[in-house]
C-alpha positions as CSV (number, residue, x, y, z in Angstrom):
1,X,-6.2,-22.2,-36.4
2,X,-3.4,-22.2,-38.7
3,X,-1.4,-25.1,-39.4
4,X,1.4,-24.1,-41.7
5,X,3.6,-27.1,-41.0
6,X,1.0,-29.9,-42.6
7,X,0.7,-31.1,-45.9
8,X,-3.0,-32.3,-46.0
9,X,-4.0,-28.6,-45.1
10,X,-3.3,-25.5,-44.0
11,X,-5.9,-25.1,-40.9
12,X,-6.4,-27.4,-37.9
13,X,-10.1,-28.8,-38.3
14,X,-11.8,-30.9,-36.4
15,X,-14.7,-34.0,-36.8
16,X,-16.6,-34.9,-33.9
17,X,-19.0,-37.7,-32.9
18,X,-21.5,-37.1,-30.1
19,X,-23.8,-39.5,-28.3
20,X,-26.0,-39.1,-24.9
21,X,-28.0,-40.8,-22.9
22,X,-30.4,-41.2,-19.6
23,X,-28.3,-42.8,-16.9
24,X,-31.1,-44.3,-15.5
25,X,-32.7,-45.6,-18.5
26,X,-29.5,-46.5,-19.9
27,X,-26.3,-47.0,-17.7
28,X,-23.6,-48.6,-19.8
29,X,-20.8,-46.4,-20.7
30,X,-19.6,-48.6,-23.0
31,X,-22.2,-48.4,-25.6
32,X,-22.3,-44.5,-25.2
33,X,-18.3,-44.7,-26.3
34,X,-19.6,-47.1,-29.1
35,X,-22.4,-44.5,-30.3
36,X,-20.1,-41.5,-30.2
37,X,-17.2,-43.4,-32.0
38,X,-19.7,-44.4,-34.9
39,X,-21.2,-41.0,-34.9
40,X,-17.7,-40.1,-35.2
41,X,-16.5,-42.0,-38.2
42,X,-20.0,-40.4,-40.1
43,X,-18.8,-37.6,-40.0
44,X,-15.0,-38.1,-40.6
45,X,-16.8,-39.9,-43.4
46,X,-18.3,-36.4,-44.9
47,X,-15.5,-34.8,-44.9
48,X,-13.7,-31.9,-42.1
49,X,-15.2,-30.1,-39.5
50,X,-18.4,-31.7,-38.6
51,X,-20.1,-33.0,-36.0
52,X,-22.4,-36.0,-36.2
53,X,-24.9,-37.1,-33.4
54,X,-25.5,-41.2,-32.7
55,X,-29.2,-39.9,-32.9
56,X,-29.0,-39.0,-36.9
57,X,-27.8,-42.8,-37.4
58,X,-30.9,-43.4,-36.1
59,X,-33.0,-42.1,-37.8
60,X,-31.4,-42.0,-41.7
């Protein structure tokens, strides 16, 4: 998408951090907010447009 109007760049891009889980082994919300937001800040991290998963923290 364009985004004429910014001065970092000129397309919309977007980083995203993504974290699941098993309810029943695991029911806290909170910590699957606190994997996704860490996920999230790897790959703001590496730069625009990519999506990290809580699971590669794991296992790098």
């Amino acid at each position: 998408m364009k985004h004429e109007a910014s001065a970092v760049a000129d397309r919309v891009t977007v980083s995203l951090g993504v974290s699941a889980c098993v309810p029943e082994k695991n029911p806290d919300p909170k910590g699957l907010v606190a994997a996704a937001d860490k996920a999230l800040y790897l790959a703001k991290q590496e730069g625009r447009n990519r999506v990290k998963s809580f699971f590669e923290l794991l296992i790098t």
